[in-house]
N, C-alpha and C positions, 0 to 999 in steps of 0.2 A: 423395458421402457413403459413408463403407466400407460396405461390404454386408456383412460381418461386423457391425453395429450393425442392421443389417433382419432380417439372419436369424437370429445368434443369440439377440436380442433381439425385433424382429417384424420381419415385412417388408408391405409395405403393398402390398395386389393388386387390381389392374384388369384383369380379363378381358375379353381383346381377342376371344375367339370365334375366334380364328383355327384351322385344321386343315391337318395335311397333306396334302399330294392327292399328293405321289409323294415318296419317297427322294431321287432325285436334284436336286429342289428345293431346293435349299441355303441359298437368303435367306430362303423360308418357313420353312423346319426352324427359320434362326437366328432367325427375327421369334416364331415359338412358346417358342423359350425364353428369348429376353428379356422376353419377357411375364411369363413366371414369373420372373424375375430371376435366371433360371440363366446369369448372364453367362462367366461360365469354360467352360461351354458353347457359348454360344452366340458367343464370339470365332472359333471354329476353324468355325464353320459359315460364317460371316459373310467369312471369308477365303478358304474354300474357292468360297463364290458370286460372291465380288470377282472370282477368277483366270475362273471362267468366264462372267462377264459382260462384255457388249459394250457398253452404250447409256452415255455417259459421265453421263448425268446419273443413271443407275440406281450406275453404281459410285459417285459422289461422294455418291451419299446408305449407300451399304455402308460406306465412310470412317466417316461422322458417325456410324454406328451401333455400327461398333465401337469409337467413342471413346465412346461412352455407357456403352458397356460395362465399359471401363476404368474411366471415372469413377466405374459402379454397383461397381463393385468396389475402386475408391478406390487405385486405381493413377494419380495425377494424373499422373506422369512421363508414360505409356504414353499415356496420352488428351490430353494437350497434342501429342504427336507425332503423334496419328490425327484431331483438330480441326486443325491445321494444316492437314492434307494434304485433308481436305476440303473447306476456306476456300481453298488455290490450285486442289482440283478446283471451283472455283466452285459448290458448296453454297449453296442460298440461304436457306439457315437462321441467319439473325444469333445464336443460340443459340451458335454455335460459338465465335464472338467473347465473348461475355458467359462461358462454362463457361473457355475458355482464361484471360481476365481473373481467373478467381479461383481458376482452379489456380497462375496464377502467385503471387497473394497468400498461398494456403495456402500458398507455398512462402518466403514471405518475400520474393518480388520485387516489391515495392511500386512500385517505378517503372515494372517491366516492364508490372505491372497496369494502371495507370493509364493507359499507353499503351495496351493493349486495351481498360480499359474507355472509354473518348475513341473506340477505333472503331468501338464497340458502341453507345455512344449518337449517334452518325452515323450508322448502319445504323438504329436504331431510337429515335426520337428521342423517341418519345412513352413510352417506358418512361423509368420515373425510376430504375430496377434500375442503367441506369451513372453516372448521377449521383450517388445511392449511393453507389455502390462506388466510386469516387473522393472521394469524403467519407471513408469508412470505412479508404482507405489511410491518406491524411492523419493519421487518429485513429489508427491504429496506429502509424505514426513517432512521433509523439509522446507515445503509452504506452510504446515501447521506451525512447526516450530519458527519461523519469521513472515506472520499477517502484514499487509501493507496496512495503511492507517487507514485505511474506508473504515466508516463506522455503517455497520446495519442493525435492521430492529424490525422485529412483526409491526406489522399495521394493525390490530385488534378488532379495530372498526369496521375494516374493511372483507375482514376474515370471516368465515363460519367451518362448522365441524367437517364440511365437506371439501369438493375441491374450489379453488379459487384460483385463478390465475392470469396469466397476459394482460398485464394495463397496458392502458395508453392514455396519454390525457386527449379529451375531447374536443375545448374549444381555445382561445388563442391566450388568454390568459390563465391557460394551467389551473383552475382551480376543476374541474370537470374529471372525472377518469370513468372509462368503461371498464370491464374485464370481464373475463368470463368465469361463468359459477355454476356446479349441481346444485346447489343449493333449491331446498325445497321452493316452490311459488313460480319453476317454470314455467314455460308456457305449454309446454308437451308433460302431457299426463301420464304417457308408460316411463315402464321403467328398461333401462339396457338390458339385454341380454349378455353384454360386452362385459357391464362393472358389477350387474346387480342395482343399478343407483341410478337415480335422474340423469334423462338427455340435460347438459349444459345451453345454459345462456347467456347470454349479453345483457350484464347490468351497469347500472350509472347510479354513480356518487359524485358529490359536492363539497369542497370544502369551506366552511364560512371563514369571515374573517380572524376570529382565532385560530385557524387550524380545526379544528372538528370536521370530521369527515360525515355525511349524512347518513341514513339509513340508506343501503344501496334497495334501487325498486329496477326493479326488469325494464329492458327497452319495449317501442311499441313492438305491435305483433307484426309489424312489414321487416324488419331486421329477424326476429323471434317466429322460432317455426315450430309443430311438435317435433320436428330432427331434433340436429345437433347445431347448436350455432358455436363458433370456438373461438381461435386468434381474430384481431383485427385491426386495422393501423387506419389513419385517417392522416388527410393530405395538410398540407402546412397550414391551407386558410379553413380547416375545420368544413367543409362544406361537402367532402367525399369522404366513404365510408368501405373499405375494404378489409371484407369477413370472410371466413369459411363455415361452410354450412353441408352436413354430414346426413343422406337421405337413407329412409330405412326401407329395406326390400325384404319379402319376406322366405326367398332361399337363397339366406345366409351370405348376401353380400350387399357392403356396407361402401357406398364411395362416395367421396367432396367433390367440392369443388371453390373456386375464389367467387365471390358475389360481392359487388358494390351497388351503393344506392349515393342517390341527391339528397341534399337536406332540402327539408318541405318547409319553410317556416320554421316551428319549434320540433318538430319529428323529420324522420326521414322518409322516401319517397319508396318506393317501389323496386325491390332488389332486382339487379340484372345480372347473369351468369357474364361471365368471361371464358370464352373458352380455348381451353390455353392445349390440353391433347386430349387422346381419343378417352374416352366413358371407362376402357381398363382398369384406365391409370387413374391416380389421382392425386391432386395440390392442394397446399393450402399454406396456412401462416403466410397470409403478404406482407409487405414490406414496402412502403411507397417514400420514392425519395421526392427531396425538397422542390422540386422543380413539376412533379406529379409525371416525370417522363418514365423511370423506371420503376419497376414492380419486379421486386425479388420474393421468391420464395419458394415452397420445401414442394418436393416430388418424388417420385420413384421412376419416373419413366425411363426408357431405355435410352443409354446414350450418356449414360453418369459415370457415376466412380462405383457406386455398388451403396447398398442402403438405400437411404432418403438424403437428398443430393439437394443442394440451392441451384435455383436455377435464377433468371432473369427473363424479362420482356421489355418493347420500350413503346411508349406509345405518338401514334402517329395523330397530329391536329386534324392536318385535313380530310385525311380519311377516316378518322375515328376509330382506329383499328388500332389494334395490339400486333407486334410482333412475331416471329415464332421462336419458340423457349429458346436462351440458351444457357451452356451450362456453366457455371463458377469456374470449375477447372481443377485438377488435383490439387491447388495450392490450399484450396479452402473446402471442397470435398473428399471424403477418404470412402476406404470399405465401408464406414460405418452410417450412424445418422448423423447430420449437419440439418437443422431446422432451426424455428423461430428467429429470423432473420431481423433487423434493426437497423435502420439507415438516421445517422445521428447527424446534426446537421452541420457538422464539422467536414460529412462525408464517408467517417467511418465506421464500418459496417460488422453490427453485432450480432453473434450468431450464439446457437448450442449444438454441440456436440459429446457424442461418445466415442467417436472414430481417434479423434486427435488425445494427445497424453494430457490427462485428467488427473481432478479428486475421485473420481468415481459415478457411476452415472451418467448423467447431462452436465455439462461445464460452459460457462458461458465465455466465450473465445471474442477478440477485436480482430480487425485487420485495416489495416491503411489504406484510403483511398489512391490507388496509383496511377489512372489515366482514366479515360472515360469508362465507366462501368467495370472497374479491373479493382481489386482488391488483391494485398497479401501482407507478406508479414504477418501471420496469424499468432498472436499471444493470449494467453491465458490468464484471465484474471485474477487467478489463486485466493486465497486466500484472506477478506472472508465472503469476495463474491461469490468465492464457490465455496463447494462442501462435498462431504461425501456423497452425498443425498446429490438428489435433480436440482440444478438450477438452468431456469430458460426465464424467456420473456421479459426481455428489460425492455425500459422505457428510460428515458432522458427527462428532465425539464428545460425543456429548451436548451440552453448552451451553455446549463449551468451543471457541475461537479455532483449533480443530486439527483432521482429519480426515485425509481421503481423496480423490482422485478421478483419472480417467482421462485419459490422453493420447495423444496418436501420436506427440510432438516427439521431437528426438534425445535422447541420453540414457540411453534404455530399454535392453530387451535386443530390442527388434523385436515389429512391430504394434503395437497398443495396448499401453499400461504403466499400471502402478496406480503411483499418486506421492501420497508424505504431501504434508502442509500446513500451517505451522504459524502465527499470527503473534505472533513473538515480544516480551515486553513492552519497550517502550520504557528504554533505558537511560541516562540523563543521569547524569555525573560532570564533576565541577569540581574542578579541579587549583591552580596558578600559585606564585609564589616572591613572598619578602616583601625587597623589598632595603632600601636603607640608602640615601635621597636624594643627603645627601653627600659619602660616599664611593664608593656603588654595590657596594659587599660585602652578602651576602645575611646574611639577620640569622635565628639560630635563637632558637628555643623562645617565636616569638611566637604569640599565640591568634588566630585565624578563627574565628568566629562567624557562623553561618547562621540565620537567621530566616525563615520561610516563610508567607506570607499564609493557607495553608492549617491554621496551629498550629502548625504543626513548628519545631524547631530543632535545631542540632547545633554540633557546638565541637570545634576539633582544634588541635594546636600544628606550628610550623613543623617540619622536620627540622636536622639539622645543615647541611644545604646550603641552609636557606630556602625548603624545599618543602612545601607543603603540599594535602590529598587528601581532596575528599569523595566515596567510590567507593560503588557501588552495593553490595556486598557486606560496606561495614561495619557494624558495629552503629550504628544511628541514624544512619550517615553518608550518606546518599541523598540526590536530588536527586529529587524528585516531578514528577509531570507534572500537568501546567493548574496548575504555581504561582510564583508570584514570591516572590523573593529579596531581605534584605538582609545585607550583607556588613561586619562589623568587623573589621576589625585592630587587635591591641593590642599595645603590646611598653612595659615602662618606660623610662619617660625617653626618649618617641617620644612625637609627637602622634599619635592614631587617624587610620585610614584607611578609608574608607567605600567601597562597591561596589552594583552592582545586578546580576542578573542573574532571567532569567524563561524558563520551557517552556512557556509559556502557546500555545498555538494551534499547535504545534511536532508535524508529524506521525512524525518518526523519532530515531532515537537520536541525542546528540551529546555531544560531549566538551566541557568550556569551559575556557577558559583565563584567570586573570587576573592580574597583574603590578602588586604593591603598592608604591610608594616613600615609605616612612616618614620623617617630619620628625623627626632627635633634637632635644631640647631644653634637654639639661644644658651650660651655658655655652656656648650658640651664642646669635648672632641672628639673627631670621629677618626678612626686609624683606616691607614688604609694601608692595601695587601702589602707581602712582604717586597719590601727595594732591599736589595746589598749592595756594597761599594767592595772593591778589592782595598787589601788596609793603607788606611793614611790617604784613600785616592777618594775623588769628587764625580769622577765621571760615571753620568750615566750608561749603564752598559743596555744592551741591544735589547736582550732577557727579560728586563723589568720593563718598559715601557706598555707591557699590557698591565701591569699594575695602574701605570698613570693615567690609562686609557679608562678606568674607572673613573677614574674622579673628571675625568674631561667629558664624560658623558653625564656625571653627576650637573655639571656645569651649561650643560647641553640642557638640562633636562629643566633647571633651573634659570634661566638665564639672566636674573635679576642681582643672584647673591653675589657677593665679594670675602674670598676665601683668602688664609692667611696658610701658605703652604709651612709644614713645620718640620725639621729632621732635627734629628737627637742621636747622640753618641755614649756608648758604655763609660764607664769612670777611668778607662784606664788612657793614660795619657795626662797632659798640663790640661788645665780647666781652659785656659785663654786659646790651646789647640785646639781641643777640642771643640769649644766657642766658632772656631774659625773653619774646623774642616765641617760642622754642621751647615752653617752657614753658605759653604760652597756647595754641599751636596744639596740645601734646600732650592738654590740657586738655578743649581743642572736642572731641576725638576721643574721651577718657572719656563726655564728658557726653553723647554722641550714641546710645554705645554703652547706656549705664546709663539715660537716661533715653527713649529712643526702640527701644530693643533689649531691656530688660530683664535685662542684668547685671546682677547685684549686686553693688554699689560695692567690699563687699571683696575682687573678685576682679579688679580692674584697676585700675593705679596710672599716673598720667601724673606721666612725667619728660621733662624739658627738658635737651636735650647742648647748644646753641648748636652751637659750629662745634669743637667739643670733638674729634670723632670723624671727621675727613674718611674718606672710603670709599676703598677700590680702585678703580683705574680697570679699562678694558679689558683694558690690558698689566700691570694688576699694580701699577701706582705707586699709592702711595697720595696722594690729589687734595689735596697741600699746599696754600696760599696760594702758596707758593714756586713752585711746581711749576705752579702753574694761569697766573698770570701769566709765565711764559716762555714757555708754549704761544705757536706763532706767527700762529695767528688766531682771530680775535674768535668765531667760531663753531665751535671747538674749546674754546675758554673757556665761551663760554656751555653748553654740554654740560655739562663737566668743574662749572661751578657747578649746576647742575640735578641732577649726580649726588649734591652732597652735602647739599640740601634734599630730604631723604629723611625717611620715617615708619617703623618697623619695632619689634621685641617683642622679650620674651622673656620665657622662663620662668620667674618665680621660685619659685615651688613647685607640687606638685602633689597638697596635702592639704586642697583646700576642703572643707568641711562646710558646709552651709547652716545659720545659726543656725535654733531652732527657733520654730514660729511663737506670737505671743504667746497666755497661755491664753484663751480663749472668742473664738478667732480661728479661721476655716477657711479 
């Protein structure tokens, strides 16, 4: 975990009691100041007692200690190359296997991981820490390969080469944010013994009305200490100010604590401790919810899950006192760390974690508000709020889909980065061209009609090239989310064209496309599916009637035009029969329509061609008597007669009116 997140923020101390007993003692010096977590210190001690020591098993445990060190300082590079070297100096600490396992993951090497973690749960079988984390790669392949649609982006303005991190905004209109930075122009003049780098501070920026974030300048020096100033959240009406602040002792132990102040006018007043356990221990990253009653955040004390554990307090008006801790509860703490705590004001509460199944690193986790100060359901952001790399410290803009929060991925300008967030609203637009069936030329200035389950509607006409555009940006022209669609096409002397389309359950943007081929109707015929009769017979059989159900939806769909139903008969037979059995089979097909369909009679007329109208063949001939009898087999014949016992329509107008209904009739 960066040690820049312990110490400019807290750092969490267990005094080991250890002392010096001579200078030239070198693994003690260095074991004293990893104890305090002065690891940038305590590397050069730790190598200086490697070169002078002899007993191999005393150097192979100096290895594992200076890779602790790196890793307390969140140099995973440096500490994969010093766990290595400990695991071939036969270290028999299975720890080195499991910490290399998920530095390789924080680094994106999910395969490599997996292969450590498989040696690590060999070594130690009875932890479920690598089965885990073999689970957890898994889960991150498959977050990389499906991001949800959060868009994020470094802040630039807000960055520098160092660390940067935990916003918040300041005051009630969001344009204010603090955060905490190494950044050179501290207010504390040493340097850590912890990073090698500046004690962190608490700065404030501005943004104007364009969006331009300011030059960030240091807070005054009543927040700003030469310590560590780190995390800090402020209460909904901007006027309280709760920070962590990180005091330096000079053998080699380092402990926080929560401090809050008043706003004074334009600064703030004079910081007061909160003291939440005993001087051991120690807290930090608060977390103040909307109401200024509780105060979540991160600990070690005893009494957890194991790690750095969320805790709570609640505060009391009349007495002015704070609570005593308590703790989240395994739902939302684990063995591991759970810190930078986030109370949104929805109610639900954001946290980071390495305990819980991750990208790697810190992962920023929600949980649902579920009763008074109870949170669960813990999910994981994935993808791209997290990453391999550290993500903590979010921030909200108020109740809106957008914020803030911190990272170590690429990207930045170095160390931790402060990166917006935004998720932007879903965009559905439907396009497509209106053609022309039988010629396949695109047809202008026809109408689309959109109808939305939700109420909505909207209407646009084709272009000149038969294009037409329901775009998000037009007036009324939107396509809504969780709605279904129905689609007309009109154009005169064209039968309607009907469509569906639906965003119902649809988690990202899309674009739709559809392609209309419009039937003309002005002196064409249009055929429709195959009808047979048994020979010499008129009656409609049971079979065909989803042919006719075509054309009664055509009718449907149309409800203006007046159709002349037409049936036709092969040559063979008297001309005057055939005249007469077309005639009753066009018949059937009215009467099915009008009296089982509910046409009204004077919008469809059955006529009888006989053998009047032989059709086109395949090649184009039209299927004479002449022509059908030369064919030279009987089952080329039979075809060619089947083509011209055929049913089909057409248009003869398209100004039905319904007469109106008789009076004292509903």
């Amino acid at each position: 975990m960066k040690i820049i997140k312990i110490i400019g923020v807290f750092a969490l101390v267990t005094v080991l009691g250890l002392t010096v007993n001579a200078q030239k003692n070198f693994k003690l010096e260095a074991d004293v100041a990893f104890s305090g977590f002065k690891y940038y210190k305590a590397i050069e001690m730790y190598k200086k007692a490697y070169t002078k020591e002899s007993k191999s098993e005393v150097k192979a445990e100096i290895l594992f200690q200076i890779a602790e060190c790196y890793r307390g300082k969140n140099d995973g590079k440096q500490a994969a190359v010093w766990y290595n070297k400990s695991i071939k100096a036969k270290h028999d600490n299975p720890m080195a296997l499991y910490y290399v396992a998920n530095i390789y993951k924080s680094q994106g090497r999910y395969e490599d991981a997996i292969v450590a973690f498989n040696k690590y749960k060999a070594a130690n079988p009875s932890d479920k820490r690598g089965e885990d984390g073999i689970k957890s790669c898994e889960l991150a392949k498959e977050w990389k390969d499906n991001p949800s649609r959060i868009v994020v982006n470094p802040m630039p303005l807000l960055n520098s080469e160092d660390y940067d991190f935990s916003p918040v905004f300041a005051d009630k209109k969001n344009v204010e944010v603090y955060f905490t930075s190494t950044r050179q122009g501290s207010a504390g003049s040493e340097v850590s013994d912890v990073t090698g780098m500046n004690f962190s501070d608490i700065y404030s920026t501005k943004r104007d009305k364009k969006g331009k974030w300011s030059e960030p300048v240091v807070l005054n020096e009543t927040i700003n200490s030469n310590a560590s100033e780190g995390a800090s959240c402020l209460n909904k009406k901007r006027n309280l100010i709760f920070f962590t602040r990180c005091g330096v002792e000079d053998k080699g132990v380092m402990g926080c604590g929560i401090m809050f102040a008043k706003r004074a006018g334009q600064k703030w007043g004079e910081p007061e401790v909160i003291q939440i356990t005993e001087d051991t221990f120690t807290v930090g990253h608060p977390a103040i919810s909307a109401d200024d009653q509780v105060l979540v955040f991160a600990s070690n004390m005893p009494g957890g899950q194991g790690g750095r554990d969320l805790w709570y307090i609640t505060y009391n008006k009349k007495g002015k006192t704070w609570s005593q801790a308590i703790n989240l509860g395994s739902e939302i703490n684990t063995s591991g760390d759970e810190m930078f705590p986030y109370i949104r004001e929805n109610g639900e509460l954001y946290f980071s974690s390495n305990g819980h199944q991750g990208m790697g690193g810190l992962d920023i986790f929600k949980a649902a508000s579920t009763g008074v100060n109870q949170w669960s359901g813990v999910e994981n952001l994935q993808v791209p709020m997290n990453s391999e790399a550290d993500d903590f410290g979010i921030v909200f803009e108020g109740d809106k889909d957008r914020g803030f929060f911190t990272t170590s991925r690429e990207g930045g300008k170095g160390g931790d980065d402060i990166w917006e967030f935004y998720l932007p609203p879903m965009i559905f637009e439907l396009s497509g061209v209106v053609k022309d069936v039988e010629t396949g030329s695109t047809i202008a200035g026809a109408i689309v009609k959109l109808i939305g389950t939700d109420g909505s509607s909207a209407e646009t006409t084709t272009d000149e090239n038969g294009n037409f555009f329901f775009l998000e940006n037009g007036p009324n022209r939107y396509i809504n989310k969780e709605t279904s669609y129905s689609l007309v096409v009109e154009k005169k002397k064209y039968l309607n064209a009907k469509g569906k389309e639906t965003t119902v359950g649809l988690e990202s943007s899309r674009k739709f496309f559809h392609e209309y081929a419009l039937q003309p109707f002005q002196d064409v015929v249009i055929k429709l599916p195959l009808i047979e009769y048994k020979t010499a017979k008129w009656d409609l059989q049971p079979q065909y009637k989803d042919s006719l159900n075509y054309l009664y939806n055509i009718m449907a769909e149309n409800p203006t035009i007046i159709i002349q139903l037409r049936s036709h008969t092969d040559h063979r037979g008297s001309i005057r029969a055939n005249q007469t059995l077309s005639q009753r089979r066009a018949q059937s097909c009215v009467d099915y329509l009008v009296k089982e369909k509910g046409i009204h009679p004077d919008r469809i007329k059955a006529k009888g061609r006989g053998e009047n109208e032989p059709i086109k063949g395949v090649s184009g001939v039209i299927l004479t008597e002449k022509y059908i009898k030369a064919l030279k087999s009987q089952e080329e014949r039979d075809v060619a007669l089947q083509r011209n016992r055929r049913t089909d329509f057409k248009v003869i107008g398209d100004n039905f009116v319904p007469p109106a209904a008789p009076e004292g009739t509903k």
